[in-house]
mmCIF file as Biopython writes it, N, C-alpha, C and O atoms, coordinates in Angstrom:
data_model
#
loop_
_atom_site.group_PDB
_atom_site.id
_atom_site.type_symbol
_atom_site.label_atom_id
_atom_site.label_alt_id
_atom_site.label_comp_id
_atom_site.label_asym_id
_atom_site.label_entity_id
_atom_site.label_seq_id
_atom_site.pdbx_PDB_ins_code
_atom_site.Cartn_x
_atom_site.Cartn_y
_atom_site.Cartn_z
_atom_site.occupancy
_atom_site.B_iso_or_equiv
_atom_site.auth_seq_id
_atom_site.auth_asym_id
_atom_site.pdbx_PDB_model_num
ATOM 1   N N  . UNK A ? 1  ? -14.632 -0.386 -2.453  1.0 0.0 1  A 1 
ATOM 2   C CA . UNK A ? 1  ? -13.556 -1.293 -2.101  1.0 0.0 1  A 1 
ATOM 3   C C  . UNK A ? 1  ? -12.455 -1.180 -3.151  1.0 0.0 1  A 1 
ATOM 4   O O  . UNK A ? 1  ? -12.749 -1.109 -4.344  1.0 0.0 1  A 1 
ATOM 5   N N  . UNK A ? 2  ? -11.007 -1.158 -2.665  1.0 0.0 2  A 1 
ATOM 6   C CA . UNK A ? 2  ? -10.151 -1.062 -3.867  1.0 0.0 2  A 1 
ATOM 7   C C  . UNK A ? 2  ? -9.146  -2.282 -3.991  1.0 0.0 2  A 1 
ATOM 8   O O  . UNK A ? 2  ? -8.112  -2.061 -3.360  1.0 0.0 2  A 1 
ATOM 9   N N  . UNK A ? 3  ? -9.158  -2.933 -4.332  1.0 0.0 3  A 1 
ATOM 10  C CA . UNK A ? 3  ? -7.999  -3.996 -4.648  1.0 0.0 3  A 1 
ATOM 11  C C  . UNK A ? 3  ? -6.252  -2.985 -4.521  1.0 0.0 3  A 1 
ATOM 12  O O  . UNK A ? 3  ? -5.677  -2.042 -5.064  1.0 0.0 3  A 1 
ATOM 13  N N  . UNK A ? 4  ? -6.054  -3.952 -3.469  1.0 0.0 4  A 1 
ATOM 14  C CA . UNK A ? 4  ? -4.722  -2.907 -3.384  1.0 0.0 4  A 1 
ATOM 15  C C  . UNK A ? 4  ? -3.363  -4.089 -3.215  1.0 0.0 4  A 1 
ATOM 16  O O  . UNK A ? 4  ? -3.119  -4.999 -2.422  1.0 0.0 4  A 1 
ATOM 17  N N  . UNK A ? 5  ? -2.905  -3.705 -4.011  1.0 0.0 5  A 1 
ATOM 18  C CA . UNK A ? 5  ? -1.235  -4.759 -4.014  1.0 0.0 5  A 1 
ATOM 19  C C  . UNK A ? 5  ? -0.164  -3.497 -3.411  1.0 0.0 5  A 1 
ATOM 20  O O  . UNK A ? 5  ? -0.178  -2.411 -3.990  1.0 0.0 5  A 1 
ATOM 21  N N  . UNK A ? 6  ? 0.838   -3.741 -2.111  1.0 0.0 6  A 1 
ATOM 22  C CA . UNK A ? 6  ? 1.590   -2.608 -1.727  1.0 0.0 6  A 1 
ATOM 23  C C  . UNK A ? 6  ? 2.936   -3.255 -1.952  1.0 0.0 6  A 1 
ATOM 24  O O  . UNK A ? 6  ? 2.990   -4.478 -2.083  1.0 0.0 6  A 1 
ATOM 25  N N  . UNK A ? 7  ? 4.024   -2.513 -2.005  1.0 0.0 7  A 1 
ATOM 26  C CA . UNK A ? 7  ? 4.934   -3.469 -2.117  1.0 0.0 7  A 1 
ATOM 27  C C  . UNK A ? 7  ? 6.147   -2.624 -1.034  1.0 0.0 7  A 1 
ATOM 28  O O  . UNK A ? 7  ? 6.521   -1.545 -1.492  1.0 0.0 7  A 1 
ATOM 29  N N  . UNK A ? 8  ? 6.776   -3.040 0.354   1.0 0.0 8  A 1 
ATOM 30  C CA . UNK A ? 8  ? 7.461   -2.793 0.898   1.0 0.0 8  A 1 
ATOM 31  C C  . UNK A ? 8  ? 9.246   -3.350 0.600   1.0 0.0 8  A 1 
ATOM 32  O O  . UNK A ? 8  ? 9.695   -4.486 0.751   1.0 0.0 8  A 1 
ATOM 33  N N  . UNK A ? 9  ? 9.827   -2.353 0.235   1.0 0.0 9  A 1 
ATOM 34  C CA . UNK A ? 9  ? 11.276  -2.445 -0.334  1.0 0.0 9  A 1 
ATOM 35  C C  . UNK A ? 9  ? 11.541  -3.242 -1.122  1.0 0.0 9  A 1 
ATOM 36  O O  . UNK A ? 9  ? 12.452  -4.070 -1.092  1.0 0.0 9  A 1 
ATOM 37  N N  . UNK A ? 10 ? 10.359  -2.966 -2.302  1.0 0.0 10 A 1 
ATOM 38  C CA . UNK A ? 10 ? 10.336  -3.441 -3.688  1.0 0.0 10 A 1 
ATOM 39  C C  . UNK A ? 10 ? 9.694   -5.314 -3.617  1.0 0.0 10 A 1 
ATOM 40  O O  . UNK A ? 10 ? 9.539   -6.054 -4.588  1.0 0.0 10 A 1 
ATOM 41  N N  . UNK A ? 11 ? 9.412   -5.679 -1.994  1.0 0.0 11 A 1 
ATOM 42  C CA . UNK A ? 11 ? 8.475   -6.802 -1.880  1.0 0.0 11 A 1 
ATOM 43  C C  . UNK A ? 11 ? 7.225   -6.685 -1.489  1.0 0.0 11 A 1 
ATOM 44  O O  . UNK A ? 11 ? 6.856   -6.046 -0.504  1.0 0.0 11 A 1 
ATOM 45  N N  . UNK A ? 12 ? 6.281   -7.517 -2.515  1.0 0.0 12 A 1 
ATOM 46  C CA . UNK A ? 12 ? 4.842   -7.511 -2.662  1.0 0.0 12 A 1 
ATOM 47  C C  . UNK A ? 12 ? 4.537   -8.004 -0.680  1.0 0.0 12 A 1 
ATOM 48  O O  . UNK A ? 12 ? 4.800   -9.124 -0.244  1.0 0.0 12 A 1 
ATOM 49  N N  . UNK A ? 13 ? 4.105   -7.145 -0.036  1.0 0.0 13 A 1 
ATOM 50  C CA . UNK A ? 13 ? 3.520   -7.348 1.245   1.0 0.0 13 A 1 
ATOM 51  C C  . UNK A ? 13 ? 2.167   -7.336 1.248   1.0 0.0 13 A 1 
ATOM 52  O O  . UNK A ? 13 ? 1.789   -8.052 2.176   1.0 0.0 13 A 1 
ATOM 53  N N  . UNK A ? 14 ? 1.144   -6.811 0.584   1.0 0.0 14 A 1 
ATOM 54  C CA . UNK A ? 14 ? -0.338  -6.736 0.822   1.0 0.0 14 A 1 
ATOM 55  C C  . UNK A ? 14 ? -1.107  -6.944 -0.333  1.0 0.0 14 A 1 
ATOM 56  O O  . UNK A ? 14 ? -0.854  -6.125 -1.215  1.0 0.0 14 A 1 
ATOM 57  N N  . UNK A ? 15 ? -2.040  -7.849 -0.639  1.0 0.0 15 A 1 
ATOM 58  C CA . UNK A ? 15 ? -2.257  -8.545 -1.778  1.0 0.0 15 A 1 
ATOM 59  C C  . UNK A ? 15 ? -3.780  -8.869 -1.212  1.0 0.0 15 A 1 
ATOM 60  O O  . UNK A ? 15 ? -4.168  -9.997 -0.908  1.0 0.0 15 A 1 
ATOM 61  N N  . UNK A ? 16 ? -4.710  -7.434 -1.115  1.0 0.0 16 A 1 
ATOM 62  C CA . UNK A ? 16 ? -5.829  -7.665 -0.281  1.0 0.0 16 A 1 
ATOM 63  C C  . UNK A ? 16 ? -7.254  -6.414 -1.056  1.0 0.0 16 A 1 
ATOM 64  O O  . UNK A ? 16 ? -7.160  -5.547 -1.925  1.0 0.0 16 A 1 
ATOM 65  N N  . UNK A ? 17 ? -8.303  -6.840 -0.321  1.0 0.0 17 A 1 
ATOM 66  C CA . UNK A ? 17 ? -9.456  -5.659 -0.715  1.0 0.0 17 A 1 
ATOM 67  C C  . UNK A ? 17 ? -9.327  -4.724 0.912   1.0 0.0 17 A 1 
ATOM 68  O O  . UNK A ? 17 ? -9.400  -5.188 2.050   1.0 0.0 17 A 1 
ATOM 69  N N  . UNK A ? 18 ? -9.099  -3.185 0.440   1.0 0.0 18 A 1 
ATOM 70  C CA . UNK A ? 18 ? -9.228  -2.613 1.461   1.0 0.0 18 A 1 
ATOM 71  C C  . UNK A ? 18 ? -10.764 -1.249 1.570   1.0 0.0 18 A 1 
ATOM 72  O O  . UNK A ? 18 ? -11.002 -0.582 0.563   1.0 0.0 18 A 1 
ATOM 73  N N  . UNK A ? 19 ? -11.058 -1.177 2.017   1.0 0.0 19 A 1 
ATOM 74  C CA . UNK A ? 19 ? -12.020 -0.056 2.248   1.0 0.0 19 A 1 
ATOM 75  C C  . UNK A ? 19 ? -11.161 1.786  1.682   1.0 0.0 19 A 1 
ATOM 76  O O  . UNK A ? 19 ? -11.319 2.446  0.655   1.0 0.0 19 A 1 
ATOM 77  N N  . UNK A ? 20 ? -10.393 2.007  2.791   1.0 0.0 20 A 1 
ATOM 78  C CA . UNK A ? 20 ? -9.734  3.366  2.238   1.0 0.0 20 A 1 
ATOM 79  C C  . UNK A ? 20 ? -8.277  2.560  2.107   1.0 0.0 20 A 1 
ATOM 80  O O  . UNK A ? 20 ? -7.867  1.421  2.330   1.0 0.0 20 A 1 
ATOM 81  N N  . UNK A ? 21 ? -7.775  3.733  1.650   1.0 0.0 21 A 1 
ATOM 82  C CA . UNK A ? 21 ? -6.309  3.510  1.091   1.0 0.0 21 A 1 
ATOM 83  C C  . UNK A ? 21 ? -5.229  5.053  1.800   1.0 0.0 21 A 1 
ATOM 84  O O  . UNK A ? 21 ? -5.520  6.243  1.917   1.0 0.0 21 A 1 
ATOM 85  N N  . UNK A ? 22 ? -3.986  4.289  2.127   1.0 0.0 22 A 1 
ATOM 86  C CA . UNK A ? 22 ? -3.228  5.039  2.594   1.0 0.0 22 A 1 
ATOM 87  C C  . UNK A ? 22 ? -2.854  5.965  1.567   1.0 0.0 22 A 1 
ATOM 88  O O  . UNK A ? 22 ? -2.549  5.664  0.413   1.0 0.0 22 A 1 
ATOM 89  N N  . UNK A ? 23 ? -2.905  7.293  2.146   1.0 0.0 23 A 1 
ATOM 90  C CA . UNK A ? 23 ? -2.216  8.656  1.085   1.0 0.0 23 A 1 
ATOM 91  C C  . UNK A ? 23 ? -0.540  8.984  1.336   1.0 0.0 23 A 1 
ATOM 92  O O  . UNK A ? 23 ? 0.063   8.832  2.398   1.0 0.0 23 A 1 
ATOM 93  N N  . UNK A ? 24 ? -0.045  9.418  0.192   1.0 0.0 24 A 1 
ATOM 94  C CA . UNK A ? 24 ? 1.218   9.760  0.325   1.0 0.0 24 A 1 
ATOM 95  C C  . UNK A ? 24 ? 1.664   10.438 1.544   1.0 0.0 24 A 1 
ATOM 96  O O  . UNK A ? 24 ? 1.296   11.518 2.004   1.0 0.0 24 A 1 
ATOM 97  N N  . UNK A ? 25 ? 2.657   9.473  2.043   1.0 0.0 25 A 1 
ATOM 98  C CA . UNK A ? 25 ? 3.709   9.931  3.560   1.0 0.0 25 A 1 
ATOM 99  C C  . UNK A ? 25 ? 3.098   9.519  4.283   1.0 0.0 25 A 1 
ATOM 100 O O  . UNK A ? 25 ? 3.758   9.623  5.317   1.0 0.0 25 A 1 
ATOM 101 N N  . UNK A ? 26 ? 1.674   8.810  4.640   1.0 0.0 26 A 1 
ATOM 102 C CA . UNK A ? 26 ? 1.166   7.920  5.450   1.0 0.0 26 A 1 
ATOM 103 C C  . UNK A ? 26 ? 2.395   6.979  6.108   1.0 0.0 26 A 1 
ATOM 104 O O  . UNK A ? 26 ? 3.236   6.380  5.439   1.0 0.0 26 A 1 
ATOM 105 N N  . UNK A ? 27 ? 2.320   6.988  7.296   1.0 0.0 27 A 1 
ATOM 106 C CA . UNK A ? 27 ? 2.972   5.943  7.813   1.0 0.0 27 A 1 
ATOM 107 C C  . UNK A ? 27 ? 2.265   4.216  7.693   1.0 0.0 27 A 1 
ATOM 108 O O  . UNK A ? 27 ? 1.038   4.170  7.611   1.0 0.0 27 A 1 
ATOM 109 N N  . UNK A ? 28 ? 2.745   3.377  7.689   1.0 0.0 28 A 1 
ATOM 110 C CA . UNK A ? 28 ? 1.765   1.892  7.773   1.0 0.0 28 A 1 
ATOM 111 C C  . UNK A ? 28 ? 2.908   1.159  8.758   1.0 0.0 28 A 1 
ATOM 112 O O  . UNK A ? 28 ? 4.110   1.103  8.500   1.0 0.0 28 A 1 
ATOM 113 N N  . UNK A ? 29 ? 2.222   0.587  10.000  1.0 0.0 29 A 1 
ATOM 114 C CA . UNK A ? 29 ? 2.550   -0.213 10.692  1.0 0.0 29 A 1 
ATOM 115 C C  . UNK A ? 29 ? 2.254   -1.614 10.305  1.0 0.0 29 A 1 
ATOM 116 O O  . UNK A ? 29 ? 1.043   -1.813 10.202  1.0 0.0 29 A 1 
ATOM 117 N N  . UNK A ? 30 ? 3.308   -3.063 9.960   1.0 0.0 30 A 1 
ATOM 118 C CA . UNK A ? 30 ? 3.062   -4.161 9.482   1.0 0.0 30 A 1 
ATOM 119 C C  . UNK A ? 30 ? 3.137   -5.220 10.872  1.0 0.0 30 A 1 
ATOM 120 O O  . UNK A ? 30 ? 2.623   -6.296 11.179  1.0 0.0 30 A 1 
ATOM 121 N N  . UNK A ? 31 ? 4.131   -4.202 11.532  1.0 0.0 31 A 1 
ATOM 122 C CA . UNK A ? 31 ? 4.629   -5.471 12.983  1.0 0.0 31 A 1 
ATOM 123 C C  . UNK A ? 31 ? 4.892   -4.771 13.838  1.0 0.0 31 A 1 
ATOM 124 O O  . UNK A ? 31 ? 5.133   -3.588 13.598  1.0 0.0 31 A 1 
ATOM 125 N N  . UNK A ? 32 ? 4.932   -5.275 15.117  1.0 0.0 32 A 1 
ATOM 126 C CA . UNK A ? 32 ? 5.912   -4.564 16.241  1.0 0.0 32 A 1 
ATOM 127 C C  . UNK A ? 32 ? 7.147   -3.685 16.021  1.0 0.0 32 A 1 
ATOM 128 O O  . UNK A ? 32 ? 7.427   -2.736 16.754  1.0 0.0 32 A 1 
ATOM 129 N N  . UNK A ? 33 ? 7.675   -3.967 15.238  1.0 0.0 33 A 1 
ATOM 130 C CA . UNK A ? 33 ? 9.193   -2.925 14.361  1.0 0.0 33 A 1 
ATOM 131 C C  . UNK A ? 33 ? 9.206   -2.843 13.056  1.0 0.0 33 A 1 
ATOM 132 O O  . UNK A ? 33 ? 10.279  -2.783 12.455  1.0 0.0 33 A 1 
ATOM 133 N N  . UNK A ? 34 ? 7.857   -2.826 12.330  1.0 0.0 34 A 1 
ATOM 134 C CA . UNK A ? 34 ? 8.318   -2.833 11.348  1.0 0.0 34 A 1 
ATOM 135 C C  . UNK A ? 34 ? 7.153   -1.626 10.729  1.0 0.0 34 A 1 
ATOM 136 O O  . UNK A ? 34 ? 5.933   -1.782 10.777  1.0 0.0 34 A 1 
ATOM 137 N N  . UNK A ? 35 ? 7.800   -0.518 10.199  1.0 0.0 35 A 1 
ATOM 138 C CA . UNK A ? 35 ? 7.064   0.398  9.498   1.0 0.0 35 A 1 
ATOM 139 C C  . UNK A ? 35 ? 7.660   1.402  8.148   1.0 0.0 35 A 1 
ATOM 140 O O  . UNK A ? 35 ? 8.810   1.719  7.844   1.0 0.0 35 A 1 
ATOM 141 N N  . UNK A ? 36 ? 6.773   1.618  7.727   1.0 0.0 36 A 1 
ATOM 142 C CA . UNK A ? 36 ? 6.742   1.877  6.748   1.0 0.0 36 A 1 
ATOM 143 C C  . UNK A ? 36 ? 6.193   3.614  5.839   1.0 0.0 36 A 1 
ATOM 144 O O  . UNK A ? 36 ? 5.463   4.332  6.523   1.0 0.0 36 A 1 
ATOM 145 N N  . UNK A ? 37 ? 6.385   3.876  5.122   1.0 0.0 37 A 1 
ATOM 146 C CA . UNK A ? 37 ? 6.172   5.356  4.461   1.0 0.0 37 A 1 
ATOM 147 C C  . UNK A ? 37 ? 5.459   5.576  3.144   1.0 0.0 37 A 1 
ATOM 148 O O  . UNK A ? 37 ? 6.307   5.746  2.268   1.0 0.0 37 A 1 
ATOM 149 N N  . UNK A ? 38 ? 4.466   5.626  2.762   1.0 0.0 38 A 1 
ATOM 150 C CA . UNK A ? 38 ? 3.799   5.558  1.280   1.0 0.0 38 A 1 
ATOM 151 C C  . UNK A ? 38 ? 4.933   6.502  0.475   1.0 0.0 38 A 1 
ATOM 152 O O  . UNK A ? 38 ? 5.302   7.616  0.849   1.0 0.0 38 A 1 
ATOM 153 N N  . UNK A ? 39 ? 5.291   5.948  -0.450  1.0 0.0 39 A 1 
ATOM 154 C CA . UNK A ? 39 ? 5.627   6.919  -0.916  1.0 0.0 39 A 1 
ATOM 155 C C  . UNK A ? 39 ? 5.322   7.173  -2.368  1.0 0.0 39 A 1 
ATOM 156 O O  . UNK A ? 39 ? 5.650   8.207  -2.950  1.0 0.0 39 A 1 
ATOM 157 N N  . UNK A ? 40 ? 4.578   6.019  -3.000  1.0 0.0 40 A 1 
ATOM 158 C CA . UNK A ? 40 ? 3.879   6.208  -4.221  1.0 0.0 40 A 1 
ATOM 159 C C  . UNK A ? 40 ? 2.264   5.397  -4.154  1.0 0.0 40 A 1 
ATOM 160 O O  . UNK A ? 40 ? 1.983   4.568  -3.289  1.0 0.0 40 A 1 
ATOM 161 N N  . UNK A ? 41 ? 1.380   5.810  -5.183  1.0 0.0 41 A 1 
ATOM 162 C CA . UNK A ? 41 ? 0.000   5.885  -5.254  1.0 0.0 41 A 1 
ATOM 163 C C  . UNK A ? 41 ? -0.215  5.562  -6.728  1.0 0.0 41 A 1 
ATOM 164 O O  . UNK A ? 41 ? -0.277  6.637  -7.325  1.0 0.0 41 A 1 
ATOM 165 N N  . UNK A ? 42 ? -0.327  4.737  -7.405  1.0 0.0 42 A 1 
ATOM 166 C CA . UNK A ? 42 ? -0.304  4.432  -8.298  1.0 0.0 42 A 1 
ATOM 167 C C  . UNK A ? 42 ? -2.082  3.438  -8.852  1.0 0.0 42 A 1 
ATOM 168 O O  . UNK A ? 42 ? -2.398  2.272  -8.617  1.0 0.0 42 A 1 
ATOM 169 N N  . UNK A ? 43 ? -2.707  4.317  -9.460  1.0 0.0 43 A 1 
ATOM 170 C CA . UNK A ? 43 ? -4.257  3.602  -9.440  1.0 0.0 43 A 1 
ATOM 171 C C  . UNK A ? 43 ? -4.042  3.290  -11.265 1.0 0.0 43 A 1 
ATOM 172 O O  . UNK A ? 43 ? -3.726  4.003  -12.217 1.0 0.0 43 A 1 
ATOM 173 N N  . UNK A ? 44 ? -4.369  1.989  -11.110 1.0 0.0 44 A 1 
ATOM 174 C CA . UNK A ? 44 ? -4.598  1.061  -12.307 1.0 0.0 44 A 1 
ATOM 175 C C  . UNK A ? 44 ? -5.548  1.150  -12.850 1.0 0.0 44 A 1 
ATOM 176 O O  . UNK A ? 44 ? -6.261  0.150  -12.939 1.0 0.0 44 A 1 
ATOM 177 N N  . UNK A ? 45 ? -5.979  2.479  -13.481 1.0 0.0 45 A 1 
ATOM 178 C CA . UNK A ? 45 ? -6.706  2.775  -14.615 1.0 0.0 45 A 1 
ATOM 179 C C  . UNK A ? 45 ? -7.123  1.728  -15.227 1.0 0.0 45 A 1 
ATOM 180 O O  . UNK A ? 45 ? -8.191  1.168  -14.981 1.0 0.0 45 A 1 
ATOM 181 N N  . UNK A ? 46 ? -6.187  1.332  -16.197 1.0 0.0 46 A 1 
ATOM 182 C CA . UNK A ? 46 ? -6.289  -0.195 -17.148 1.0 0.0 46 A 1 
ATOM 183 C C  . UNK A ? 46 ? -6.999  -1.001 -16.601 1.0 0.0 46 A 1 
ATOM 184 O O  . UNK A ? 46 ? -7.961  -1.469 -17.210 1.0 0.0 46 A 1 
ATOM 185 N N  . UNK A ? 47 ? -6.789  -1.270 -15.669 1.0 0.0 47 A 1 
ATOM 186 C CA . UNK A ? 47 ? -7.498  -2.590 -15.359 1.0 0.0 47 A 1 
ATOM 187 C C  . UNK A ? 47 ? -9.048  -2.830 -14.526 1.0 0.0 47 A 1 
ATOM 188 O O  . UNK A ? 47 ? -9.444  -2.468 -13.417 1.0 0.0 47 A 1 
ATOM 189 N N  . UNK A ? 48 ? -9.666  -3.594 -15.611 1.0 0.0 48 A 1 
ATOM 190 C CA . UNK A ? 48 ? -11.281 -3.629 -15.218 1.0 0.0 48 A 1 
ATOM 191 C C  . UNK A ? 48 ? -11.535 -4.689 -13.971 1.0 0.0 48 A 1 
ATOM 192 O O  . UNK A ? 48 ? -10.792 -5.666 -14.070 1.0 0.0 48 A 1 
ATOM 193 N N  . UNK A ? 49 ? -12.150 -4.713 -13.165 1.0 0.0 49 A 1 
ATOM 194 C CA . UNK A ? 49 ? -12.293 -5.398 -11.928 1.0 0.0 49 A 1 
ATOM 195 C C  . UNK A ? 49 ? -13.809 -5.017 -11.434 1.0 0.0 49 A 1 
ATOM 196 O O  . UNK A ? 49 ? -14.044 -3.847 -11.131 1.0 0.0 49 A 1 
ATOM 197 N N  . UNK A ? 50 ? -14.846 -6.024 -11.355 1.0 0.0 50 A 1 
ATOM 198 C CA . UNK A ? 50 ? -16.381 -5.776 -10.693 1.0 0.0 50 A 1 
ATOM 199 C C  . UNK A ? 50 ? -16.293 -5.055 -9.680  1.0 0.0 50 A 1 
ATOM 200 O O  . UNK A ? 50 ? -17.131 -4.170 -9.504  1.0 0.0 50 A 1 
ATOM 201 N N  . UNK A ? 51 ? -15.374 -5.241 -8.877  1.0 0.0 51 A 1 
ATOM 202 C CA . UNK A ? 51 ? -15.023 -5.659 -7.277  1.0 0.0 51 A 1 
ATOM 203 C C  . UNK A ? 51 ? -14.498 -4.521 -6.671  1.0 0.0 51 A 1 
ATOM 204 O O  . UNK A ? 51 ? -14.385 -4.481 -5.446  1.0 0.0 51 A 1 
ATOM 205 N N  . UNK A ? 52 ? -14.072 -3.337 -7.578  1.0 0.0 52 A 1 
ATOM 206 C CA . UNK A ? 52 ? -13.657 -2.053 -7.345  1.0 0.0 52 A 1 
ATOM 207 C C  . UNK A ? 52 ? -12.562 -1.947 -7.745  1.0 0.0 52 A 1 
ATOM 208 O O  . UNK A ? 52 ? -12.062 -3.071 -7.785  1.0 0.0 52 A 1 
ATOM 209 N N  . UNK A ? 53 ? -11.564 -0.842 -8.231  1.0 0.0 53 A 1 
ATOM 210 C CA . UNK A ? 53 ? -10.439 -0.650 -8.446  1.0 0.0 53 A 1 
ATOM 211 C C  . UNK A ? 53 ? -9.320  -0.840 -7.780  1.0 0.0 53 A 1 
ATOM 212 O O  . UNK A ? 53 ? -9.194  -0.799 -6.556  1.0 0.0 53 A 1 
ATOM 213 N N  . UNK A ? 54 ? -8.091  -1.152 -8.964  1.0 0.0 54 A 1 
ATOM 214 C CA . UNK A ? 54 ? -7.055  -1.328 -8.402  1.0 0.0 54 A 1 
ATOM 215 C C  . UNK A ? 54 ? -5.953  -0.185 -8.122  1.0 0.0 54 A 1 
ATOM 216 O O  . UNK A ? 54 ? -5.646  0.757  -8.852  1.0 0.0 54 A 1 
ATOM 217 N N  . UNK A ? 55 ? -5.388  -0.580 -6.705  1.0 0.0 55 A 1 
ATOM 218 C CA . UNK A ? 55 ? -4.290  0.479  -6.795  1.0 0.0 55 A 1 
ATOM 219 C C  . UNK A ? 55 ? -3.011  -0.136 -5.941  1.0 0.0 55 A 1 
ATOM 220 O O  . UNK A ? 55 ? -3.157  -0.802 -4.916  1.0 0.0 55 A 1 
ATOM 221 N N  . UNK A ? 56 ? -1.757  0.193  -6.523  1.0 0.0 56 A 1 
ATOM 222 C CA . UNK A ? 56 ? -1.010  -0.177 -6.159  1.0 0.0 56 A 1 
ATOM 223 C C  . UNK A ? 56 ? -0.036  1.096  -5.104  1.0 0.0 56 A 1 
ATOM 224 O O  . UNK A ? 56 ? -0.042  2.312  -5.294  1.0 0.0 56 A 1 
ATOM 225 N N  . UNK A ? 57 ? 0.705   0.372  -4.046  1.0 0.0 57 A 1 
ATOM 226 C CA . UNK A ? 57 ? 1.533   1.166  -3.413  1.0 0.0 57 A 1 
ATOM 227 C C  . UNK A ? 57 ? 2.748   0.848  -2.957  1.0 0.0 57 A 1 
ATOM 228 O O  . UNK A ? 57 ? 2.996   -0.192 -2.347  1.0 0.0 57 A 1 
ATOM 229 N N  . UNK A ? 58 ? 3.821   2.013  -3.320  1.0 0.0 58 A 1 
ATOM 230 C CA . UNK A ? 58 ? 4.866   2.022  -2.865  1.0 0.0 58 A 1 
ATOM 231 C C  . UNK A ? 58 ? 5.329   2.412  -1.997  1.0 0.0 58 A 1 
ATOM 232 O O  . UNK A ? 58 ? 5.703   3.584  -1.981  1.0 0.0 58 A 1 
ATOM 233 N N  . UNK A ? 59 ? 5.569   1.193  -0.413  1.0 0.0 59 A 1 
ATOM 234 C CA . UNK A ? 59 ? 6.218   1.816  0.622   1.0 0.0 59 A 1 
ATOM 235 C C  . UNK A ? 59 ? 7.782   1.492  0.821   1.0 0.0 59 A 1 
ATOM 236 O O  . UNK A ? 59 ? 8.331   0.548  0.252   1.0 0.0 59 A 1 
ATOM 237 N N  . UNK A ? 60 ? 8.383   2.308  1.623   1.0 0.0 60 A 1 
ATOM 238 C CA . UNK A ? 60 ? 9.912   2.074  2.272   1.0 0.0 60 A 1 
ATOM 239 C C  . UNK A ? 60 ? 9.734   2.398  3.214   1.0 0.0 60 A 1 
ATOM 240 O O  . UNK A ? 60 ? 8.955   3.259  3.622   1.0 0.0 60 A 1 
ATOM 241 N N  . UNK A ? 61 ? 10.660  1.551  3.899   1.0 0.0 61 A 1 
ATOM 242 C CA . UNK A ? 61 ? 11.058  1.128  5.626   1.0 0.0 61 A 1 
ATOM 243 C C  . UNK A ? 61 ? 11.276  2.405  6.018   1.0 0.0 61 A 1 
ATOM 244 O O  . UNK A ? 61 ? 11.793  3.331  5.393   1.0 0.0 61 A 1 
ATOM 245 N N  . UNK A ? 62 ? 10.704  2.353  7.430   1.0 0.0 62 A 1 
ATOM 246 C CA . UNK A ? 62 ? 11.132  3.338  7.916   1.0 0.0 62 A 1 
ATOM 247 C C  . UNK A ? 62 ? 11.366  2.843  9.644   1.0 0.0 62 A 1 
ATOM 248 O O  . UNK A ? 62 ? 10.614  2.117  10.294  1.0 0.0 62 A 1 
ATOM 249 N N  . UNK A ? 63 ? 12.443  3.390  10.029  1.0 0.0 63 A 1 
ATOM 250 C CA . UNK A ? 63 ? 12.680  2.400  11.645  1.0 0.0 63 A 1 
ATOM 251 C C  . UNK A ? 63 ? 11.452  2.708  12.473  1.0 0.0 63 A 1 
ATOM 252 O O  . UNK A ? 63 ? 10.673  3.578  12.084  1.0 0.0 63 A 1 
ATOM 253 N N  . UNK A ? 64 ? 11.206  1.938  13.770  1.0 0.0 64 A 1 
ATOM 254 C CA . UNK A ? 64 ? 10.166  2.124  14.379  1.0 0.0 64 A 1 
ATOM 255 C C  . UNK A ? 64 ? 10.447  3.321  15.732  1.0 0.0 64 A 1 
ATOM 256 O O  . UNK A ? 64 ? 9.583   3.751  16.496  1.0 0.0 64 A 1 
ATOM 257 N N  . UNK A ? 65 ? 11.436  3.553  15.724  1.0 0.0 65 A 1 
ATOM 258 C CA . UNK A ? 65 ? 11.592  5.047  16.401  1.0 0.0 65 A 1 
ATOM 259 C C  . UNK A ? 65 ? 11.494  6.291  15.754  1.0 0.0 65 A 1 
ATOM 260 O O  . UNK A ? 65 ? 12.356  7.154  15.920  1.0 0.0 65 A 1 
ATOM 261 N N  . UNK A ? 66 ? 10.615  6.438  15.103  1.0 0.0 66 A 1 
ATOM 262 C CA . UNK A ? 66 ? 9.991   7.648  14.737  1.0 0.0 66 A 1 
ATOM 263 C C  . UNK A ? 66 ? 9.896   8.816  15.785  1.0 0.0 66 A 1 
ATOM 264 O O  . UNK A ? 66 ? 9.354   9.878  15.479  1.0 0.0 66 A 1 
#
């Protein structure tokens, strides 16, 4: 399990334990129009957690007509 904080156009959106984790250029769907692009992967070494590691991600909008 990884503790994952994502943050969509520099706002914290996902503040959750996930099983896998999206890889760079992954698309992520949040809503009906609203999606998104990994574009950074950032795993928090530093920080000790029982519960599994942390990793943080950076997405930007991307329109829903892909």
């Amino acid at each position: 399990m990884y503790k994952v904080h994502a943050y969509l156009d520099g706002k914290k959106v996902i503040d959750w334990r996930m099983e896998h984790l999206p890889r760079l250029g992954d698309e992520m769907r949040f809503s009906k129009d609203r999606y998104g692009i990994v574009k950074q992967v950032v795993w928090c070494i530093d920080e000790k957690d029982d519960e599994g590691q942390r990793v943080n991600l950076r997405i930007v909008s991307q329109s829903s007509n892909i």
